[in-house]
C-alpha positions in Angstrom: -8.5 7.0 3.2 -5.7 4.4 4.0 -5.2 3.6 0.3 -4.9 7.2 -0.4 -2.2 7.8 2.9 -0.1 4.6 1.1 -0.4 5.9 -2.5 1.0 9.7 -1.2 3.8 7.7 0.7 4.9 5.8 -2.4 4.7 8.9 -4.8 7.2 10.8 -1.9 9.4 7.8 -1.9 8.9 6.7 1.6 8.7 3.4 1.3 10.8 1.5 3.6 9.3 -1.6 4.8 6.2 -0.5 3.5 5.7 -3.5 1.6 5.0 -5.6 4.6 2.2 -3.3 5.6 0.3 -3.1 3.0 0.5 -6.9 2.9 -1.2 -7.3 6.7 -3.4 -4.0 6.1 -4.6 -6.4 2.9 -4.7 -9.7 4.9 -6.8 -7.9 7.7 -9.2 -6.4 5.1 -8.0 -2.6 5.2 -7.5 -2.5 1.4 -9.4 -4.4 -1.5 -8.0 -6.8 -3.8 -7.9 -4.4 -6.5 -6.2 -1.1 -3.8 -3.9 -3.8 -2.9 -2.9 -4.9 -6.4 -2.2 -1.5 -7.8 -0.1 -0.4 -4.6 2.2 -3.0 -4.9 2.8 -2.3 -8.6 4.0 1.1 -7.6 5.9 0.0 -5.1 9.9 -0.1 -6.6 
């Protein structure tokens, strides 16, 4: 659910500081290594 949330808030562009927490939603084991690796390639 929260990897789908970030991936619909990259697509509509809102992604100011949102960097940052998907780094700490990955460090606290919210996202998987592979959720966290294709987020942040979409990120700008």
């Amino acid at each position: 659910m929260l990897y789908r949330v970030l991936k619909r808030l990259i697509e509509t562009g809102q992604t100011a500081g949102l960097a940052e927490k998907i780094d700490v939603f990955y460090a606290t084991g919210k996202l998987t290594e592979t959720e966290y690796t294709e987020l942040t390639a979409l990120l700008p």
